[in-house]
C-alpha positions, 0 to 999 in steps of 0.5 A: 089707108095712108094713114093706117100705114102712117101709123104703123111705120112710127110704131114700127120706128118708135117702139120695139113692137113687132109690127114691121116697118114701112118705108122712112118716107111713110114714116116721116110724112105721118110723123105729126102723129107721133102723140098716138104713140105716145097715149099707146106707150103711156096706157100700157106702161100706166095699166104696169103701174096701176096693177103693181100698185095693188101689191107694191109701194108707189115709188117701186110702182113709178119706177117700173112704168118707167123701166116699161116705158124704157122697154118699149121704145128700146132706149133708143130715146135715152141713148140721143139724151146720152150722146147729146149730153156729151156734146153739148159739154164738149169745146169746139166747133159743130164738127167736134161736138158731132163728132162727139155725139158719134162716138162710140164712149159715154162721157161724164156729162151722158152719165150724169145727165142719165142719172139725173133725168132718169132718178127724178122721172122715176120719183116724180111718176112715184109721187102718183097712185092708184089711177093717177099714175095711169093718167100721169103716164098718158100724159107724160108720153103724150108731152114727151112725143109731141115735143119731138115733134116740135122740135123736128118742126123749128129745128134745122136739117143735119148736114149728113142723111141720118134718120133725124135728116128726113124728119126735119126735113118731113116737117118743115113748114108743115104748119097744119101738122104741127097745130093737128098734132098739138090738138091732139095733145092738148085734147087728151091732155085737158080731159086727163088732168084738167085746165093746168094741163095748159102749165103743163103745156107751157113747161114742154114749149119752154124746154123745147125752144131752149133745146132747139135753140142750143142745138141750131146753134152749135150743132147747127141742125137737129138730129136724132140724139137731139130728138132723143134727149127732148123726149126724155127730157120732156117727160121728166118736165111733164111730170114735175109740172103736173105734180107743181100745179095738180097734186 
């Protein structure tokens, strides 16, 4: 089936999991499906935590389901935060600022911005124990998926062929996708944590038209690194939102 294929490409395209590739355009055509990733990178990352907190603190355990969750995807996430951070802080045009977000050195804005996202999802994922930390993981990647997926959807194409060009141009006006895969979130979403998961919700759509909005404009386009960042981004605001309106 299409859909299996679908499937199997954005493992193959999000995680390290050896599984294999399919071709970009399978990929992009079933990319409103990326939250599936997610509950399979939260489930796994979570039962990490769940385990190590028979025998280990919480924070220690938070922490390593984020190292896990970091693993699985390859970092690729954490290194669009890190180049996207650097251009959003560089003067000039949309041709500096990618230019910027291309080049090879980490500047003090990736460096800060690193530190400050991964310092604080690692706190907030070890303000949870016991079977919270798995639901808290679940969601967490769910939230942080299911925004890039938004963000492909409202943002505009990058000028040059990259992997974020054929996303973007995979969801445009694909209005059907966007609400299926929101669904599927929300679905998991409310059975795990309840009705404030809607906050939850509300928090990530915030974040995601801010980021959208501040890359169509100066970097005229979404592209990968940008994708990168929402999801790291996203999973943090995921997590300091449950912990606001649950715990």
């Amino acid at each position: 089936m299409l859909i299996v294929k679908g499937l199997k490409g954005l493992f193959g395209f999000m995680t390290i999991l050896p599984i294999g590739m399919e071709s970009i355009e399978t990929v992009c055509k079933y990319f409103f499906l990326a939250p599936i990733v997610g509950l399979l990178l939260g489930t796994v990352a979570g039962a990490v935590g769940l385990g190590a907190n028979y025998v280990l603190p919480d924070l220690i355990c938070g922490f390593l389901v984020l190292v896990c969750v970091e693993i699985l995807t390859g970092f690729h996430h954490l290194d669009g935060l890190l180049d996207f951070s650097d251009a959003a802080m560089a003067r000039g045009d949309t041709k500096s600022r990618l230019e910027v977000m291309h080049d090879m050195f980490t500047g003090a804005a990736a460096v800060g911005s690193g530190v400050i996202v991964l310092v604080l999802t690692g706190l907030a994922f070890g303000s949870f124990s016991g079977l919270d930390i798995l639901k808290a993981a679940i969601v967490a990647e769910i939230v942080a998926k299911e925004s890039i997926v938004l963000t492909a959807y409202l943002g505009k194409k990058p000028s040059y062929k990259g992997s974020g060009y054929y996303v973007v141009e995979a969801m445009e006006n694909k209005h059907l996708e966007v609400l299926v895969s929101l669904a599927l979130c929300g679905v998991v979403g409310f059975v795990l944590v309840g009705v404030w998961f809607i906050f939850v919700l509300a928090a990530m759509g915030i974040a995601v038209a801010l980021l959208t909005f501040h890359s169509n404009k100066t970097l005229e386009s979404v592209t990968g690194d940008v994708m990168g960042a929402t999801n790291e981004i996203n999973r943090m605001i995921a997590l300091i939102m449950m912990l606001a309106v649950i715990t």
